[in-house]
C-alpha positions as CSV (number, residue, x, y, z in Angstrom):
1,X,-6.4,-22.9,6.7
2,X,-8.0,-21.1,9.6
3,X,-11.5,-19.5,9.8
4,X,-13.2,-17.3,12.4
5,X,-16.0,-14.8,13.0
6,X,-14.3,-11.7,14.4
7,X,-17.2,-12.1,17.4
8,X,-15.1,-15.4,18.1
9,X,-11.6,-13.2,18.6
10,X,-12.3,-9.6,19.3
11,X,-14.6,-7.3,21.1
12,X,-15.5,-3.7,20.0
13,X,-15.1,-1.0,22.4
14,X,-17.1,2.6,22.1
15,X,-15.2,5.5,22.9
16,X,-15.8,9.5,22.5
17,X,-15.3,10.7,18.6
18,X,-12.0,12.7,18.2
19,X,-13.2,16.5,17.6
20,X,-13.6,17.2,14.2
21,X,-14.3,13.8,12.9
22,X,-17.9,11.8,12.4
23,X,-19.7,10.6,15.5
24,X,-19.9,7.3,14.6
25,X,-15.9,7.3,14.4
26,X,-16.1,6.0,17.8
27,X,-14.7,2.1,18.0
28,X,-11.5,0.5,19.0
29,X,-11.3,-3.5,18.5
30,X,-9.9,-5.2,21.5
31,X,-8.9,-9.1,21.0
32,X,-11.0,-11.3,23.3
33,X,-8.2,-13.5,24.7
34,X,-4.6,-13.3,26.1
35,X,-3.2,-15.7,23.8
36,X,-3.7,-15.7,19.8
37,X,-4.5,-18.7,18.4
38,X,-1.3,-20.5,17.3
39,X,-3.0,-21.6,13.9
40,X,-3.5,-17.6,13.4
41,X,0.7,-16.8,14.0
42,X,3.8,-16.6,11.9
43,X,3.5,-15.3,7.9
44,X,0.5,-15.8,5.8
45,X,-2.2,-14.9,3.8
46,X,-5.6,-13.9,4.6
47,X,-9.1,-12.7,3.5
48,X,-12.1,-10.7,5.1
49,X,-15.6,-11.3,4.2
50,X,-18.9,-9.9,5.2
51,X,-21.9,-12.2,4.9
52,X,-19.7,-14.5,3.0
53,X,-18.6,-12.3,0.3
54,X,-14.8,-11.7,-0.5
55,X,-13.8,-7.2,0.4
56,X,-10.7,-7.2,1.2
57,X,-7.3,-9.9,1.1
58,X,-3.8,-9.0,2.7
59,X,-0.6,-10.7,3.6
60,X,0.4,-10.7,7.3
61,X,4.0,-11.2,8.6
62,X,6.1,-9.8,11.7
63,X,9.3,-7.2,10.7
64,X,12.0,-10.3,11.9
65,X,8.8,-13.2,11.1
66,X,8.1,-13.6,14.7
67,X,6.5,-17.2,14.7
68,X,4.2,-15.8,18.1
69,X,3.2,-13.0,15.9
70,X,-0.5,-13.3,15.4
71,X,-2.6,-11.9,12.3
72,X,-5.4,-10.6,14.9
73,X,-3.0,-6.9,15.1
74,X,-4.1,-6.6,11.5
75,X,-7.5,-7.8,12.1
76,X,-8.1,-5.4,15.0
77,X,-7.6,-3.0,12.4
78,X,-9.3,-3.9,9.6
79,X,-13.2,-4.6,11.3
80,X,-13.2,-1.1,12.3
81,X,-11.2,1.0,9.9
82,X,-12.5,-0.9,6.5
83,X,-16.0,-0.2,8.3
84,X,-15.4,3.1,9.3
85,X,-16.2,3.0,12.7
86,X,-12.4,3.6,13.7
87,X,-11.5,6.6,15.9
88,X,-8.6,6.7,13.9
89,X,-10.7,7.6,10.8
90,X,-9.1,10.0,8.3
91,X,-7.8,10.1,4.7
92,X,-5.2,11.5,2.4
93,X,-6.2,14.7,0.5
94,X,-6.6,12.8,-2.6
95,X,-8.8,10.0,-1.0
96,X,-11.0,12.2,0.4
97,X,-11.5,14.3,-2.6
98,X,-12.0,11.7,-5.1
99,X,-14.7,10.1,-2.5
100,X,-16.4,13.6,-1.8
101,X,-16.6,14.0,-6.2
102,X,-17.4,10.2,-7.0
103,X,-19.9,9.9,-4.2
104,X,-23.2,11.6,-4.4
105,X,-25.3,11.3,-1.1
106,X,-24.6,8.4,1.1
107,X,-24.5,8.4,5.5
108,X,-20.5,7.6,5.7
109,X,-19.8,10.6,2.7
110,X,-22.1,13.0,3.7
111,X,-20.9,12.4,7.2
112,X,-17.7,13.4,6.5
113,X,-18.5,16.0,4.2
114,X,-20.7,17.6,7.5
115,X,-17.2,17.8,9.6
116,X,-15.5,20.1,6.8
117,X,-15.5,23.9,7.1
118,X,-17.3,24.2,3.5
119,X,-18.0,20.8,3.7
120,X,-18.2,19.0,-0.5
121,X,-16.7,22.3,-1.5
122,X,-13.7,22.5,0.7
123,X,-10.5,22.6,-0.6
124,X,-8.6,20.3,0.8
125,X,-5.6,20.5,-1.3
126,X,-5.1,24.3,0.9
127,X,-6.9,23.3,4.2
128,X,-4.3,24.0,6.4
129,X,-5.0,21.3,9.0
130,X,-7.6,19.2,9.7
131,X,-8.6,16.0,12.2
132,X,-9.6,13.9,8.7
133,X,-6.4,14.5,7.1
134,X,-4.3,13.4,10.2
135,X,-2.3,10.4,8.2
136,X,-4.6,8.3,5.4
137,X,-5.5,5.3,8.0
138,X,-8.7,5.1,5.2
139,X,-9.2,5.1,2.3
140,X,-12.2,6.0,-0.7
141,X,-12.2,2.5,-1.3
142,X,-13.3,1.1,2.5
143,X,-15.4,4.5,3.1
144,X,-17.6,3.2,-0.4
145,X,-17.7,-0.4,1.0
146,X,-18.7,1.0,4.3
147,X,-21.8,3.4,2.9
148,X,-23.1,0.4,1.1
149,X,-23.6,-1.5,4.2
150,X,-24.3,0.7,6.6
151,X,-27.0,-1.0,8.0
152,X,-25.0,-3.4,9.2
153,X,-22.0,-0.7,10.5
154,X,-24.3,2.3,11.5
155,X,-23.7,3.0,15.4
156,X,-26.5,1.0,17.2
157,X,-25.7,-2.7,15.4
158,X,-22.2,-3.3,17.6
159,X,-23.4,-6.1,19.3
160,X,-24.2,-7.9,15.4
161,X,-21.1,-6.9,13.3
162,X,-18.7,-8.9,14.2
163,X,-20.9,-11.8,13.8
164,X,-21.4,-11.1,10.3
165,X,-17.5,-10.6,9.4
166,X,-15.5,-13.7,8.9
167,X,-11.7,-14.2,8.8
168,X,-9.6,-16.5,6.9
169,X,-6.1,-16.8,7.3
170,X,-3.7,-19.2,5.1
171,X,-0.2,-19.7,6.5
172,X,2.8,-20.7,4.7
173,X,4.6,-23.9,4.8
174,X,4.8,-25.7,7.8
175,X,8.6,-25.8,7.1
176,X,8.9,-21.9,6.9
177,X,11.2,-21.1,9.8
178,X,14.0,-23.2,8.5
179,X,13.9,-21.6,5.3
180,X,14.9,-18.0,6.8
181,X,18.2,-20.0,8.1
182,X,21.1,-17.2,7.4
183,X,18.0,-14.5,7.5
184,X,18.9,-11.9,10.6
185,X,16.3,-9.4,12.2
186,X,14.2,-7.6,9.8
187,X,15.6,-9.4,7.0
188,X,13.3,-12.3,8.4
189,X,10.2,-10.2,7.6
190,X,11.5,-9.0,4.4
191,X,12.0,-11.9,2.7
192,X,9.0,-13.8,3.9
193,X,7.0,-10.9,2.8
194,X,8.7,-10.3,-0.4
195,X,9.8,-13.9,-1.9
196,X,7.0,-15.5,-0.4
197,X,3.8,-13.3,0.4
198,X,3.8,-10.3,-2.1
199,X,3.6,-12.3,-5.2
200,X,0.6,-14.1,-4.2
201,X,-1.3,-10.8,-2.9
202,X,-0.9,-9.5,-5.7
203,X,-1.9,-11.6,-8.2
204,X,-4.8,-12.4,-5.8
205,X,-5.8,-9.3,-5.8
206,X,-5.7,-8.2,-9.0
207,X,-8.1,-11.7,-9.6
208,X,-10.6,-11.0,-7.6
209,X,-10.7,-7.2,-7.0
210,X,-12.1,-6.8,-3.6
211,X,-13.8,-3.7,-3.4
212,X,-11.5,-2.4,0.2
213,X,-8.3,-3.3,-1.5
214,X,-6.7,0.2,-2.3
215,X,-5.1,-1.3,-5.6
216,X,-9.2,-1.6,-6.4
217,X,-10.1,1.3,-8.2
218,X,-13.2,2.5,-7.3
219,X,-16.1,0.8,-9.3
220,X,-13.9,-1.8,-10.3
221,X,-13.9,-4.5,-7.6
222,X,-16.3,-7.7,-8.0
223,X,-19.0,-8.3,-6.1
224,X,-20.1,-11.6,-4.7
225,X,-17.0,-13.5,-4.6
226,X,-17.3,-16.5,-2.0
227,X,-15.7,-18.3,1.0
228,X,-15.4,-21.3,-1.4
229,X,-13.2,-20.0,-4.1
230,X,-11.2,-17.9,-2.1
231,X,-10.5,-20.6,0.5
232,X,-8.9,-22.4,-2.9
233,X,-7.4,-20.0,-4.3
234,X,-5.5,-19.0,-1.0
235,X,-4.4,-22.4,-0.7
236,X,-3.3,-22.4,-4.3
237,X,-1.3,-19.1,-4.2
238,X,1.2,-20.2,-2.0
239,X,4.3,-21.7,-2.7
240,X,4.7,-25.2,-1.1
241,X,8.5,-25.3,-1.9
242,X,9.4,-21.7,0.3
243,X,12.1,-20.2,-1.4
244,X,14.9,-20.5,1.2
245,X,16.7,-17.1,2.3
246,X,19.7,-16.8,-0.4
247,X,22.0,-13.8,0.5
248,X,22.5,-12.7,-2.7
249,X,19.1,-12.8,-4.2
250,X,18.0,-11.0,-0.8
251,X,20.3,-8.2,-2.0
252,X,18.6,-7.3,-5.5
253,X,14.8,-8.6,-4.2
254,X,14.3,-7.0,-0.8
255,X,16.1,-3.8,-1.1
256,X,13.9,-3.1,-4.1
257,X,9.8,-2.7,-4.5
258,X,8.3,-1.7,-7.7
259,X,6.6,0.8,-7.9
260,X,2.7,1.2,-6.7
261,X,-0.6,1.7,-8.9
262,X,-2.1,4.9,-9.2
263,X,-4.9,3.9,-6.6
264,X,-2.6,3.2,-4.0
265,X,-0.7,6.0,-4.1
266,X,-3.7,8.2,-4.4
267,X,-5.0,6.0,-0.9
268,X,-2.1,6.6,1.1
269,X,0.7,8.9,-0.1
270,X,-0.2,12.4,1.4
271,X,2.6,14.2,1.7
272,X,1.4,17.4,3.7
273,X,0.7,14.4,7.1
274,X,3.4,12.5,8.1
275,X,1.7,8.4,8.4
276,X,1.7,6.7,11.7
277,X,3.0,3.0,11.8
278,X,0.0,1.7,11.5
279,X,-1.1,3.3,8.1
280,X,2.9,2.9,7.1
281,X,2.8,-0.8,7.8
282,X,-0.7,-0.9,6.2
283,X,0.3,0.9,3.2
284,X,3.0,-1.1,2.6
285,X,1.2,-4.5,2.9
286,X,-1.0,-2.8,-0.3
287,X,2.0,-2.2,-2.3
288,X,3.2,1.0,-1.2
289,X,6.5,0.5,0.1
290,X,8.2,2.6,3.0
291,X,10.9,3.3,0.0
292,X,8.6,4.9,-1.9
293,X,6.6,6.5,1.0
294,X,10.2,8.4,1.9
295,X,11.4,9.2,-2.1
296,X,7.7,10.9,-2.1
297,X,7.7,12.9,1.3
298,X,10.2,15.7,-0.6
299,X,9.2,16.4,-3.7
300,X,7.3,18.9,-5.0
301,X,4.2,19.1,-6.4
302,X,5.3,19.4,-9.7
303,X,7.7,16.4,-9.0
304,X,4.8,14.4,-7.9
305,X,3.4,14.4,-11.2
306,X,6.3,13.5,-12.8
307,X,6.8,10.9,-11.1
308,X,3.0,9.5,-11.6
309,X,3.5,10.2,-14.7
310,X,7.2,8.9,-15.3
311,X,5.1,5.5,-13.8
312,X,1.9,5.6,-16.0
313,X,3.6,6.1,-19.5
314,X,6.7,3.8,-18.9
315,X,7.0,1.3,-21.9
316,X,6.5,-2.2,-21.6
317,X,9.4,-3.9,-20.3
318,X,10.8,-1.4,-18.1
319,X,10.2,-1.8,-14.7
320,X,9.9,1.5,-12.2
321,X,11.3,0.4,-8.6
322,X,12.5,2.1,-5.1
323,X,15.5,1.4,-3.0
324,X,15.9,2.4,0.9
325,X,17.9,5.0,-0.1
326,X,15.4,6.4,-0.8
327,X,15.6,6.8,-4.9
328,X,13.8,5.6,-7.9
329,X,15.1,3.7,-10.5
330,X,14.3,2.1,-13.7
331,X,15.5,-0.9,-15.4
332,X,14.7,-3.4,-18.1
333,X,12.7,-6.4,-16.7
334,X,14.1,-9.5,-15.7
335,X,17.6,-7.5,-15.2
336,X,18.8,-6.3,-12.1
337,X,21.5,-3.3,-13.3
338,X,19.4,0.2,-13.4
339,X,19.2,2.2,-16.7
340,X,18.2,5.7,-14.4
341,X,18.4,6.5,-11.0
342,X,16.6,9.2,-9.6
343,X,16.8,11.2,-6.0
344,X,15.6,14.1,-4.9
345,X,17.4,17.4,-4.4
346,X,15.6,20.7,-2.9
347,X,12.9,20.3,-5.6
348,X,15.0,19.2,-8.4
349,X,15.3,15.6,-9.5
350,X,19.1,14.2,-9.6
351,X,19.3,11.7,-11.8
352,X,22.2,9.5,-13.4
353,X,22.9,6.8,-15.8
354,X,25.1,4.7,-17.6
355,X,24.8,6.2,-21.1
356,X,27.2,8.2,-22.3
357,X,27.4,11.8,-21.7
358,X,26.7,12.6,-25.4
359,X,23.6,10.8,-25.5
360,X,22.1,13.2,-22.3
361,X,23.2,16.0,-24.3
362,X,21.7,15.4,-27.9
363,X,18.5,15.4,-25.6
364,X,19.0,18.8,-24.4
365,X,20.6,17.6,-20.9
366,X,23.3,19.7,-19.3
367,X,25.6,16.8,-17.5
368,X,28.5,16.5,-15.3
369,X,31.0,13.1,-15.3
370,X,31.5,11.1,-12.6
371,X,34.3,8.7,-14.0
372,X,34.9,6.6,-10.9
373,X,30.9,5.9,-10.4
374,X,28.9,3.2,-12.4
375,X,26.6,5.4,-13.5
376,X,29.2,8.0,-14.5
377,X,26.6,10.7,-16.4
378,X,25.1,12.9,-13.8
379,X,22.3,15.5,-14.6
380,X,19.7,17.8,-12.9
381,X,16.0,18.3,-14.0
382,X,13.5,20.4,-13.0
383,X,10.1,19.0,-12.4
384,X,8.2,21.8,-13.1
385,X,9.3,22.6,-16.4
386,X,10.6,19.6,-17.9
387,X,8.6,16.8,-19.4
388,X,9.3,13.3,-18.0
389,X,9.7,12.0,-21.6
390,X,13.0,12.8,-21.2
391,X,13.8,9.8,-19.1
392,X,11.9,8.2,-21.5
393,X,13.6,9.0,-24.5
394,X,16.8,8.3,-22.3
395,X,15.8,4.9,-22.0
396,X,14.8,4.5,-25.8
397,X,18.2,6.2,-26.1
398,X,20.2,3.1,-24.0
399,X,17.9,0.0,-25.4
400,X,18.4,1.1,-28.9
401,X,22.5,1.7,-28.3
């Protein structure tokens, strides 16, 4: 396990504040040398800490698990985005509206607040376009860690910062690389990140709590977690026996990601600003997959909330997941067969399943059979007027047959 100050890898660099966004949004991160540390390359986990107390932990691996590919391009990042110093500062409606209600007066919020056109009152569900809402590279979570420390992040203290923010990266087994033998190109990355990494974040996460971790709903994180027990618990996380790459379980794991918590999807799903690959990548590594990112882009309002919905009131073992198709799904857990899958369709929902037609139709469902597809019963819902119990009752409908 690796530790540095970010003054030991990285330099900040002040440029002029995009139009339209803060003043002090006026930092890029530059790493300090021309070759990464090899102790800082190749999949792992890591955690960020400001005067040695835990605020944010991610998992770091390259698309194909490039073993030169160093942690430091998320860490470049992180010191000035999850400090709000970032020239690439801006939010998704949502963020930004639940900071501007759930934050009363503070340097970073009213700051913001100053570069809208009725700045707290603005709508920003109808502003038509705006340099904060170009792509949600923040989020509610880091601008609330950032206000209570301004002190140390306010413009005039670059030359300290860095000193006062240390890194911690954990890799994986030393034996890694030969467990991706039969893994080609991206599925490298995919597996790495999803049979090795993702499990641990997450259960990390949802442990400790750190208050820049999008899953973190705000007011919820822990303050004053240390070096010491994360260090451990990083170490612990990991599995020393790396699953090796198996074809068939790569199939059903890695074309498949559950589906993300309310916070995270309120961070980083916006789907009026298409994301860059930076905020794609990083809302992915906080459990919002790309899948999910593309099933959302389409749908309409109303279908937004039925999907939230569909996700907060699902019963106990059923699980909600994405594919690349893009669609959603939902299956009992511990199976891999789907119950319901669901795609979009010019603002309808297109859904199938395996139940029999007259099931969908004692629930008031006008269907169409498919005989030579798995899921042979085929129907069409619209969002906007019809309750997502449905698919629930569906499900009750298939478990109880």
């Amino acid at each position: 396990m690796t530790l540095y100050t970010a003054d030991q890898l990285m330099t900040l660099r002040i440029v002029d504040a995009p139009a339209g966004k803060p003043a002090w949004a006026n930092l890029v991160a530059d790493v300090d040398r021309d070759v990464a540390p090899v102790e800082l390359c190749g999949p792992g986990l890591y955690a960020l800490f400001l005067d040695g107390s835990l605020f944010y932990i991610g998992l770091h691996v390259g698309e194909q698990a490039g073993a030169d590919y160093s942690v430091l391009h998320r860490w470049v990042l992180h010191v000035v985005g999850q400090t709000m110093r970032s020239h690439k500062t801006s939010f998704s409606r949502r963020s930004l509206r639940r900071l501007l209600d759930t934050q009363s007066r503070d340097a970073v919020s009213d700051g913001l607040a100053a570069c809208l056109p009725q700045a707290r009152d603005t709508d920003l569900a109808t502003l038509p376009d705006h340099p904060l809402l170009k792509g949600p590279h923040c989020t509610a979570q880091k601008a609330v860690f950032a206000a209570r420390h301004w002190g140390v992040f306010a413009p005039g203290n670059e030359d300290a910062m860095l000193s006062r923010i240390t890194c911690l990266f954990q890799p994986v087994a030393a034996d890694w690389a030969e467990r991706l033998d039969g893994a080609e190109g991206r599925e490298r990355g995919a597996w790495a990140r999803e049979a090795w990494l993702r499990p641990a974040e997450t259960d990390l996460v949802q442990r400790f709590n750190p208050i820049c971790n999008a899953a973190t709903a705000i007011g919820k994180h822990r303050d004053g977690v240390g070096l010491d027990e994360v260090r451990a618990a990083l170490a612990a996380a990991l599995p020393q026996a790396l699953p090796a790459f198996d074809r068939t379980e790569y199939d059903a794991r890695s074309t498949a990601r559950r589906a993300a918590a309310a916070s995270v999807v309120e961070a980083y799903a916006d789907r009026s600003e298409p994301s860059d690959s930076d905020t794609a990548v990083l809302a992915d590594e906080e459990g919002l997959s790309i899948f999910e990112q593309n099933f959302r882009r389409p749908l309409s309002d109303a279908g937004e909330r039925f999907v939230d919905t569909l996700r907060d009131a699902a019963p106990d073992g059923i699980e909600l997941y994405f594919t690349n198709i893009p669609d959603l799904r939902l299956r009992v857990v511990g199976t891999r067969q789907p119950l319901v899958k669901i795609s979009t369709s010019y603002g309808l929902l297109r859904c199938s399943s395996r139940v029999a037609p007259e099931v969908c139709e004692r629930l008031g469902l006008d269907v169409s059979v498919h005989e030579t597809d798995p899921m042979r019963t085929h129907f069409r819902i619209d969002p906007a007027t019809t309750s997502p119990k449905v698919i629930l009752d569906l499900i009750e409908a298939i478990r109880m047959s």
